[in-house]
C-alpha positions as CSV (number, residue, x, y, z in Angstrom):
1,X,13.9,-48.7,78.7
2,X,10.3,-47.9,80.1
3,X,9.1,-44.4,79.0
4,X,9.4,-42.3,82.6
5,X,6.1,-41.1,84.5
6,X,6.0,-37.4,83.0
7,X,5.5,-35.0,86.5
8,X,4.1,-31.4,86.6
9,X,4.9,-31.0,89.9
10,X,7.1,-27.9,90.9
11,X,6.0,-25.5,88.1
12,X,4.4,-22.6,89.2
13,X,4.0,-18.9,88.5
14,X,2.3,-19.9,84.8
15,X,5.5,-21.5,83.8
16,X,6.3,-24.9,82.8
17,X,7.3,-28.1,84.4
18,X,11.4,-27.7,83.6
19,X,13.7,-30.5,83.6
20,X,17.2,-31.5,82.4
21,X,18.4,-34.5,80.8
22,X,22.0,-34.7,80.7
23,X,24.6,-37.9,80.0
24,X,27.8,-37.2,81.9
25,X,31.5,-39.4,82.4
26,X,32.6,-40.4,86.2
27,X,34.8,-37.6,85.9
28,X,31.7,-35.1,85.4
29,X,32.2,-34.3,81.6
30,X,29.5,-33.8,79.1
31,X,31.9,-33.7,76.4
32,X,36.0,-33.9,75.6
33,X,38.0,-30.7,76.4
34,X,38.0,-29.9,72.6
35,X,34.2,-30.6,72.3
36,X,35.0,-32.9,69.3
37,X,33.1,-36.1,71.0
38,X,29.6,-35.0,73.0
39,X,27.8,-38.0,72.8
40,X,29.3,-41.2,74.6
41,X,26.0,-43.0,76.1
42,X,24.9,-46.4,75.2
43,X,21.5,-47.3,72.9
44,X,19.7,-47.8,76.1
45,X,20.6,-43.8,77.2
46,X,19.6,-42.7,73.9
47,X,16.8,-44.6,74.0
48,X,15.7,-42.8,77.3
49,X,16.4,-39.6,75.7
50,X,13.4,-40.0,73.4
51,X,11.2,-41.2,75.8
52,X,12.0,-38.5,78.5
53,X,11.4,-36.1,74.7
54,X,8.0,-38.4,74.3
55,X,7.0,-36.6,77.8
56,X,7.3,-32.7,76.6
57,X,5.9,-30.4,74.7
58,X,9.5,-28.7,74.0
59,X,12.8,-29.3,73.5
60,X,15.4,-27.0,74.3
61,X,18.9,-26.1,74.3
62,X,21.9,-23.7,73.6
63,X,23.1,-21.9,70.5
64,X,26.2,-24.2,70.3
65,X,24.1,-26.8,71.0
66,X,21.8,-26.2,68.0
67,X,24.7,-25.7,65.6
68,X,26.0,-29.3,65.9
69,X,25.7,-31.2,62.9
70,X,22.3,-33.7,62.9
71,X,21.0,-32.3,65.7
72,X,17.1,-32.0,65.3
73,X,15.2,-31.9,68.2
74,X,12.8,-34.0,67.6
75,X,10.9,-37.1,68.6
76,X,12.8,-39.8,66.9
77,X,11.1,-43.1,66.0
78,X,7.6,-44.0,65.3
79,X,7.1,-45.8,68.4
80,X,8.2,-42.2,70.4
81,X,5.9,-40.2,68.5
82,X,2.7,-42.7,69.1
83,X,3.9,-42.5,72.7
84,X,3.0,-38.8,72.5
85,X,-0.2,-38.9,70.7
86,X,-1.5,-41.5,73.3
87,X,-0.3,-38.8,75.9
88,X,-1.9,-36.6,73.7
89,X,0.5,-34.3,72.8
90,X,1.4,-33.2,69.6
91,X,2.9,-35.8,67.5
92,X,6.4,-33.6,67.0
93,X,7.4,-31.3,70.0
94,X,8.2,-27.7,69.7
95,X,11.8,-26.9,69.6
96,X,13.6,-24.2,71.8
97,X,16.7,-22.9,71.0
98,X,18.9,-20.2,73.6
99,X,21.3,-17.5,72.1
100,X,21.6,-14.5,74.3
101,X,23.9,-12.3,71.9
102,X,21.9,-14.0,69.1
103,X,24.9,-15.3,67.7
104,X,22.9,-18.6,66.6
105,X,23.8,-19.5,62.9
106,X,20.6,-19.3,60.9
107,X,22.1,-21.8,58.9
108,X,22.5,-24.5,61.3
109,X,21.2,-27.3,59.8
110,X,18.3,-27.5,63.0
111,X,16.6,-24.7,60.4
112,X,16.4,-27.5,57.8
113,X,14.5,-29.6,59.6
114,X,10.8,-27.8,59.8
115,X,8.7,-30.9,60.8
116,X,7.5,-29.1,64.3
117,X,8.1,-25.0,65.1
118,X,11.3,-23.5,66.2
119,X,11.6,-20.7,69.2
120,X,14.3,-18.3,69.6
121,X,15.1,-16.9,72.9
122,X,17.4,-13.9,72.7
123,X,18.2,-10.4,74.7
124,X,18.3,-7.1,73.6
125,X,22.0,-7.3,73.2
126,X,21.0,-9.0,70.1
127,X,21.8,-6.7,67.2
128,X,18.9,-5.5,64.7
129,X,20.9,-7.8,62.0
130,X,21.0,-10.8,63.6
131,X,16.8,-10.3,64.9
132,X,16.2,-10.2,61.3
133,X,18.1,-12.7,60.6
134,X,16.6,-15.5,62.9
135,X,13.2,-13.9,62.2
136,X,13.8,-15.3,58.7
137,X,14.4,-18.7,60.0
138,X,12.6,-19.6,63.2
139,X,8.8,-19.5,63.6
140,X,8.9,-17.1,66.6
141,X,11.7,-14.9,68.4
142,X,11.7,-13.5,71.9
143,X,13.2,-10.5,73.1
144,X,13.4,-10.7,77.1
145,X,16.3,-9.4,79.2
146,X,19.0,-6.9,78.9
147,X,22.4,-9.2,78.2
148,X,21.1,-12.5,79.7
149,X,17.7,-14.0,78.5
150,X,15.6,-13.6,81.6
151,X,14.3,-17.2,81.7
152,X,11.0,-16.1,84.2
153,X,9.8,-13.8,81.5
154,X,10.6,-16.9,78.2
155,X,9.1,-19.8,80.6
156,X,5.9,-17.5,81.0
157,X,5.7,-16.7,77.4
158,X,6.3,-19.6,76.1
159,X,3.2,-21.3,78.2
160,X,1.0,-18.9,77.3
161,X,1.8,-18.3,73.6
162,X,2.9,-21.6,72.8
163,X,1.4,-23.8,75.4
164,X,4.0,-25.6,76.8
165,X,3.4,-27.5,80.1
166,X,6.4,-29.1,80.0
167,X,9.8,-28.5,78.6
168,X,13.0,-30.3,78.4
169,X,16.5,-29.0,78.5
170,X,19.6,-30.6,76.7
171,X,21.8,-28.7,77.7
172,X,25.0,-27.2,77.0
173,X,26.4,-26.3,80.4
174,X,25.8,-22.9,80.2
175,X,22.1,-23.0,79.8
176,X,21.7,-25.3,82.5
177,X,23.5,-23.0,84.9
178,X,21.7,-20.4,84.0
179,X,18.2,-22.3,84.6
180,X,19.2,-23.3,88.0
181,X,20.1,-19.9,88.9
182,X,17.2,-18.7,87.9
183,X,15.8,-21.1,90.1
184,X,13.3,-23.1,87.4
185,X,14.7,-26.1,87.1
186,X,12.1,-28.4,88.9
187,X,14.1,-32.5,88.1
188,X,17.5,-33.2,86.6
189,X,17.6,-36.7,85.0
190,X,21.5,-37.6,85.0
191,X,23.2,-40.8,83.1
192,X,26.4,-41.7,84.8
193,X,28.8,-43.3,81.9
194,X,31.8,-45.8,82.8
195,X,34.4,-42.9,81.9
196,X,36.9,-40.5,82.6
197,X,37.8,-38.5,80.0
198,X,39.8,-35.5,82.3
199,X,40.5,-31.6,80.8
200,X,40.1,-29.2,82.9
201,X,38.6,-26.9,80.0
202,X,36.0,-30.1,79.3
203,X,32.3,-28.9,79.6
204,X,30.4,-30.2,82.5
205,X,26.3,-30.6,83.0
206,X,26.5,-27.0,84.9
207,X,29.7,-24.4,83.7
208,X,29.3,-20.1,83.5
209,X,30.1,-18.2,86.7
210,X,29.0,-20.9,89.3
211,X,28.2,-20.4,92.8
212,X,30.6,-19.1,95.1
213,X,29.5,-20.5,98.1
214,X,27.7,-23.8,98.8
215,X,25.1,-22.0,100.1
216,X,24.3,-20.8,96.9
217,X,24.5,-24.1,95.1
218,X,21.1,-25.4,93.8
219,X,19.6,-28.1,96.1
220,X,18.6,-31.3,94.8
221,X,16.8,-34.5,96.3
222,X,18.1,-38.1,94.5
223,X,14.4,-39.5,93.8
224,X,15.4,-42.6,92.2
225,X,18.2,-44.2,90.6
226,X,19.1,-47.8,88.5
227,X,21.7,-49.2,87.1
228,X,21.4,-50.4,83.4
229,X,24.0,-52.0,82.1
230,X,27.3,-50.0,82.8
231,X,25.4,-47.0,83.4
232,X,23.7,-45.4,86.1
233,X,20.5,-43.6,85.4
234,X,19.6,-41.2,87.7
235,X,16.4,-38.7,88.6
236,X,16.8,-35.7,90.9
237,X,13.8,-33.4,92.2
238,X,15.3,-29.5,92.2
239,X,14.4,-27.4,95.4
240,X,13.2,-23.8,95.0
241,X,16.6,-21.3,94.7
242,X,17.9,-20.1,97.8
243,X,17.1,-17.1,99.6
């Protein structure tokens, strides 16, 4: 597949351009009801993977997330990484990982990989233990927000500290709900896979408390959509949060 048009536009505030990449079943699932199979897109949606990754200076994505075996982060092939250089970007991409108790295993194998930096996001619920711990292990940890990490103050920090402009989310569920209620998720990119794997306990692209009304549902815009394949590729422009 063609590498996507990176956009800035939306961020504001000193934050960075946010947006979600996400492979999902007809039925809505991002994974089985056990969580034993989360990756069920073709080559062609892995391929747009890395070259939505070959657009950002980040990576990020939940504690869960992170502890999955081979998970990495990173840019992938060659051909991804000169992508980024002629872009000019960094040739490996920062990497972002979410844990608001800090429960985040600092031996994941994620920690293994040190070709590019590692960020922490945590609260203050995090326990003095497990700060030290994940100070041993990741290259930076911030501390923002009393039992949820307050994603305003970590978007800020992290494009002034760090410098990212733009910064991709892989999910889980959790995270993503809890970047568009805090109202900073500027484009959702969404592959549609020929399944339906059911479970009413099976993750999908959005889980946590969710909105109660559809009032307070986040409000997107289909930009553009193709169909590759058996698949369905789609690219959604977020609204600002409602009042």
């Amino acid at each position: 597949m063609n590498s996507p048009a990176p956009s800035n536009q939306g961020a504001e505030g000193g934050r960075p351009f946010v947006f979600i990449n996400m492979a999902m079943t007809a039925d809505g699932k991002i994974a089985t009801a056990n969580r034993a199979v989360s990756a069920f897109g073709s080559q062609r949606d892995l391929a747009h993977l890395y070259a939505l990754r070959a657009t950002a200076d980040a990576v990020m994505c939940g504690a869960r997330t992170a502890e999955m075996a081979g998970l990495h982060l990173g840019p992938g092939p060659m051909r991804y990484r000169r992508q980024r250089l002629k872009r000019g970007l960094a040739e490996y991409n920062l990497r972002v990982l979410v844990s608001g108790s800090g429960s985040l295993n600092p031996c994941a194998p994620i920690f293994e990989k040190r070709f590019s930096p590692i960020i922490v996001l945590t609260t203050r619920r995090a326990s003095r233990r497990r700060l030290a711990a994940l100070r041993r292990v990741a290259d930076d940890v911030f501390v923002g927000g009393e039992t949820e990490v307050s994603f305003s103050a970590a978007l800020v920090y992290l494009r002034s500290r760090w410098g990212v402009k733009r910064l991709l989310c892989e999910g889980g569920g959790e995270l993503n709900a809890a970047l568009f209620a805090a109202g900073v998720v500027d484009e959702l990119h969404l592959t549609i896979c020929p399944l339906v794997v059911g479970g009413r306990t099976a993750p999908t692209i959005a889980d946590g408390v969710g909105a109660a009304r559809l009032t307070d549902a986040a409000q997107l815009e289909l930009v553009s959509w193709r169909r590759v394949g058996a698949e369905w590729f789609c690219v959604f422009s977020a609204g600002p949060p409602p009042p």
